[in-house]
N, C-alpha and C positions, 0 to 999 in steps of 0.2 A: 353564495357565489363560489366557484371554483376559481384558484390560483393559476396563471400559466406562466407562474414564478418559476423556473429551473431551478433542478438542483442538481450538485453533485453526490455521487456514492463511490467509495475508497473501495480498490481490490487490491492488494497485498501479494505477492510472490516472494518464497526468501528460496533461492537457486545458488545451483553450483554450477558456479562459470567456468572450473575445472570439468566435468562434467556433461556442463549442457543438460543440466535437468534439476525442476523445478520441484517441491511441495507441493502441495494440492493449496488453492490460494483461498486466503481467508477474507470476509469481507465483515466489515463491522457496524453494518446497517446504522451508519450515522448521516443524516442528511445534511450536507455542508451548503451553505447559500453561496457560495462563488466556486471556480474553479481553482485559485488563490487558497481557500481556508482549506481545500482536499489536497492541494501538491503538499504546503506545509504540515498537516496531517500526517502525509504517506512520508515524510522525509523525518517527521518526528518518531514516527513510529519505525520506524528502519535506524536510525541512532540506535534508539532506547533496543530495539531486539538487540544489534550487533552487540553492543555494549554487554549483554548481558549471556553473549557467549561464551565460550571457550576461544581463544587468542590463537590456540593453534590452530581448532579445528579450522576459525574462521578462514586461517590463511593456508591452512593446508589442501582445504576443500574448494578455497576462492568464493567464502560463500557471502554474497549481496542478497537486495531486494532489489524487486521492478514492482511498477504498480502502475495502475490505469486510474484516472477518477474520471466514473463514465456518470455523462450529462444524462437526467432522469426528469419528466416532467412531475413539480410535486401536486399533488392532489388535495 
């Protein structure tokens, strides 16, 4: 029997809001069972990048994330 359980899939942008222009966006082919466990995903993983930058760069470039977690039928 096939599942018509939904799932989510995480896309990642880290962009410069100075700028107006994005990375090329990574996705990390994890299938999360709600849209809850992908926002907290995309929000953990957007800490831990910043975190792990450069303090100037981040604010000199104004650089955040965006991320979509788009709804996927799983299989």
């Amino acid at each position: 029997l096939f599942s018509n359980e939904m799932k989510f899939i995480l896309t990642v942008w880290v962009c410069s809001f100075l700028n107006n222009v994005c990375a090329p966006p990574v996705t990390n082919n994890i299938y999360y069972n709600s849209w809850n466990e992908c926002v907290d995903a995309a929000l953990d993983y957007s800490i831990n990048f910043l975190k792990e930058q450069n303090v100037e760069e981040v604010n000199n470039l104004q650089l955040a994330t965006k991320f979509i977690c788009k709804e996927i039928e799983s299989v």
